[in-house]
Z-matrix of the N, CA and C atoms (Angstrom, degrees):
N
C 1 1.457
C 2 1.527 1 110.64
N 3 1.424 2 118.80 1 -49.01
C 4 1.867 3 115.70 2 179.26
C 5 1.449 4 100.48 3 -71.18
N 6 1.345 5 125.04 4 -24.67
C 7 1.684 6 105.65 5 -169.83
C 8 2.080 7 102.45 6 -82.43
N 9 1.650 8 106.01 7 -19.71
C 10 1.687 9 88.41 8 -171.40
C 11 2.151 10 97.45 9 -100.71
N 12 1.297 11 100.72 10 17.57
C 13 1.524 12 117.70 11 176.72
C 14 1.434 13 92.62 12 -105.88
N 15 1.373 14 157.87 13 -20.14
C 16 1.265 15 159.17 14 -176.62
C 17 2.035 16 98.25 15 -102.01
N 18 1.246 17 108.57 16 -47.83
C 19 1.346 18 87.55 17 169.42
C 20 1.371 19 121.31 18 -90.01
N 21 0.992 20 137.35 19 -10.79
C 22 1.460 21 117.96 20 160.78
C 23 1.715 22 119.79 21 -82.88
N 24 1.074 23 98.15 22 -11.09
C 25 1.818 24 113.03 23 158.55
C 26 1.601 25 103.68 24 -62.08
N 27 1.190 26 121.73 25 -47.49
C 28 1.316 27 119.05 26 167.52
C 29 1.026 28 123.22 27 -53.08
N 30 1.747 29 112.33 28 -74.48
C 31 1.369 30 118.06 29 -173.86
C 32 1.929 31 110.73 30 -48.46
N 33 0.991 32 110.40 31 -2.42
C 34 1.303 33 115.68 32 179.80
C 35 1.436 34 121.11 33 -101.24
N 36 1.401 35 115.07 34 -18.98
C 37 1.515 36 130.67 35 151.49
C 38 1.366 37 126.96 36 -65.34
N 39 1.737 38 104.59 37 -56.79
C 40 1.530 39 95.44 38 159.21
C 41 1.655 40 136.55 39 -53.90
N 42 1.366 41 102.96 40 -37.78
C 43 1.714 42 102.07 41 160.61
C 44 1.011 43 140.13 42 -75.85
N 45 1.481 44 114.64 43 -18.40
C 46 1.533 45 106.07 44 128.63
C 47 0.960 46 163.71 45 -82.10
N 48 1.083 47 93.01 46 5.11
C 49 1.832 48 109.28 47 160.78
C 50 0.858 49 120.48 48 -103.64
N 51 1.643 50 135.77 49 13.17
C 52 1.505 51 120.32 50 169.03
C 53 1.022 52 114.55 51 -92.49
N 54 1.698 53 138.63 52 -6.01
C 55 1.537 54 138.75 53 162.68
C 56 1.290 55 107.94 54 -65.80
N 57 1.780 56 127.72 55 -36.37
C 58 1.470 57 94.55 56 -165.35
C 59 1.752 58 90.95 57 -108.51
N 60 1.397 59 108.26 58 27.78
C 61 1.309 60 109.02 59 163.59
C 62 1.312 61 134.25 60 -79.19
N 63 1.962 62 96.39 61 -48.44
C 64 1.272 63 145.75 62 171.72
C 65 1.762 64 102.24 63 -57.39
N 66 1.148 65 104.00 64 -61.53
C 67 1.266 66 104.52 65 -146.59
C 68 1.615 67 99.86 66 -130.45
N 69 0.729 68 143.27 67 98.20
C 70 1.738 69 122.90 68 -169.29
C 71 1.260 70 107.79 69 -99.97
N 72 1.627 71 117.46 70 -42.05
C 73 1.610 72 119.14 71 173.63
C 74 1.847 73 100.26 72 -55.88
N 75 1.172 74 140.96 73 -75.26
C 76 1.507 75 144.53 74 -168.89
C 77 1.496 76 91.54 75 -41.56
N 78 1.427 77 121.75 76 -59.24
C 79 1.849 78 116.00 77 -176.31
C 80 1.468 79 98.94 78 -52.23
N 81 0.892 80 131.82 79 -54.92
C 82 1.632 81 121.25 80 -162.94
C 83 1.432 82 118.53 81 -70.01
N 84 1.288 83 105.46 82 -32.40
C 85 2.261 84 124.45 83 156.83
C 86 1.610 85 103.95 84 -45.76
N 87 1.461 86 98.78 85 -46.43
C 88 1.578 87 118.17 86 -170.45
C 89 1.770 88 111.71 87 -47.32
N 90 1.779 89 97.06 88 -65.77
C 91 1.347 90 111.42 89 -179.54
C 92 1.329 91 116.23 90 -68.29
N 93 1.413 92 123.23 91 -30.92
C 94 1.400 93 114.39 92 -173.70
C 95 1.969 94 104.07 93 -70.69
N 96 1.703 95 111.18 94 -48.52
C 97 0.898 96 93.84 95 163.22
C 98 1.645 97 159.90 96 -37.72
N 99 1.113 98 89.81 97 -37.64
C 100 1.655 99 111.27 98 164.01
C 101 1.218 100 102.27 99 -73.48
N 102 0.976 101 124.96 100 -70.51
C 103 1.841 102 122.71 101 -176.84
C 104 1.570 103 106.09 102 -40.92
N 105 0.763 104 152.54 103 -38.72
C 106 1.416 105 146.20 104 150.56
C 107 1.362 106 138.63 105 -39.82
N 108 1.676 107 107.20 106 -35.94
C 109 1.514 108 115.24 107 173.28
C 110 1.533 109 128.18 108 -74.33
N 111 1.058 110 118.66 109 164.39
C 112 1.586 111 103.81 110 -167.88
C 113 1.494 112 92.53 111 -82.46
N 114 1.588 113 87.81 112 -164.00
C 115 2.002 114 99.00 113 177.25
C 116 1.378 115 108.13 114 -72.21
N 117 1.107 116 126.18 115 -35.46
C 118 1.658 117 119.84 116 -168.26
C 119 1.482 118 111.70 117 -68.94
N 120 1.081 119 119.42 118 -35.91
C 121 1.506 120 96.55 119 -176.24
C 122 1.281 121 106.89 120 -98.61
N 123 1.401 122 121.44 121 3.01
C 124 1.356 123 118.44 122 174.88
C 125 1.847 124 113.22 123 -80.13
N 126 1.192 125 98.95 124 -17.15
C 127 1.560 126 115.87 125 -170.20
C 128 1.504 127 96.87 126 -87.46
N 129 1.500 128 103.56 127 -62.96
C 130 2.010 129 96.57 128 159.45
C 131 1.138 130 109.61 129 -25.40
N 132 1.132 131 120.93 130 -117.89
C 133 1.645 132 140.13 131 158.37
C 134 1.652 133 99.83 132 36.56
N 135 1.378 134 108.90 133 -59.05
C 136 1.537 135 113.90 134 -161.58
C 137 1.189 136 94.21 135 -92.81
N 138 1.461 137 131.00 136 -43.92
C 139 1.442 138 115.92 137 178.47
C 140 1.487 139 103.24 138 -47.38
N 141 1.056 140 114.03 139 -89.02
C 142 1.516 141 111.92 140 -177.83
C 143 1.374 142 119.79 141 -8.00
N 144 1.359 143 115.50 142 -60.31
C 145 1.652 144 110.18 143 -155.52
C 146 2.186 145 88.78 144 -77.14
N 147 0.785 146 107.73 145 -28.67
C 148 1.440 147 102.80 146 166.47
C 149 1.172 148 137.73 147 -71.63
N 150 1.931 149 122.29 148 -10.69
C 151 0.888 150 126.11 149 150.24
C 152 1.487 151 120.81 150 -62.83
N 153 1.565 152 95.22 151 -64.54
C 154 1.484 153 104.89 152 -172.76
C 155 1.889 154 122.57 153 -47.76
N 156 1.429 155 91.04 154 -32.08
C 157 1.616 156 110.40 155 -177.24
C 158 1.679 157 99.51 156 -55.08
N 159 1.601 158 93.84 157 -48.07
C 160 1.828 159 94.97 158 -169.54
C 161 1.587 160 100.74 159 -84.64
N 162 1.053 161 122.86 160 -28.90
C 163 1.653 162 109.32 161 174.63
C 164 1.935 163 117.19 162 -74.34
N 165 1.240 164 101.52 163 -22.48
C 166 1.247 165 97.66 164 150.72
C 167 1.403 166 141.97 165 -51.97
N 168 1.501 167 110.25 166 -58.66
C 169 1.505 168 126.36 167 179.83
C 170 1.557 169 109.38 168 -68.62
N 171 1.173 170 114.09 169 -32.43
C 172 1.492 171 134.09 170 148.01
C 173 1.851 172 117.89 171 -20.73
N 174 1.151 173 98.92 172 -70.69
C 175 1.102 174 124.90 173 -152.49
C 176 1.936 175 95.52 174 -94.31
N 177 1.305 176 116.01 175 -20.92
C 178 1.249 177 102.14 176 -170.98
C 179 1.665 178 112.63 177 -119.53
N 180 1.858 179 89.75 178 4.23
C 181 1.263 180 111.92 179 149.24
C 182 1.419 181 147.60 180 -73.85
N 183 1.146 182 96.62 181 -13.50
C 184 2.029 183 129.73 182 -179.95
C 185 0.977 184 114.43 183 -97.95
N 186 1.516 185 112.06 184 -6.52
C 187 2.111 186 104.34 185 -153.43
C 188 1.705 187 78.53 186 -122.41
């Protein structure tokens, strides 16, 4: 369980780092943007990607 919790800790490093790898001017548009919004949709925002994250593993857990 900690070694496939260490690689998807990874795989989750590399995808974040390929925007300000990729792109560093659009990443930095990126952050300021967010830094601007209030808490509520930033809390959206995260709900979401935490749904989908878990309905994913969900879903690719069954198949």
């Amino acid at each position: 369980m900690g070694e496939d919790f260490l690689r998807a800790l990874a795989l989750v490093m590399v995808i974040e780092g390929m925007l300000p790898f990729l792109s560093p001017r659009r990443f930095r548009e990126s952050l300021l943007r967010a830094a601007s919004l209030e808490d509520r949709p930033l809390r959206l925002l995260g709900l979401v990607a935490m749904l989908s994250g878990a309905g994913l593993l969900h879903f690719l857990s069954t198949t």
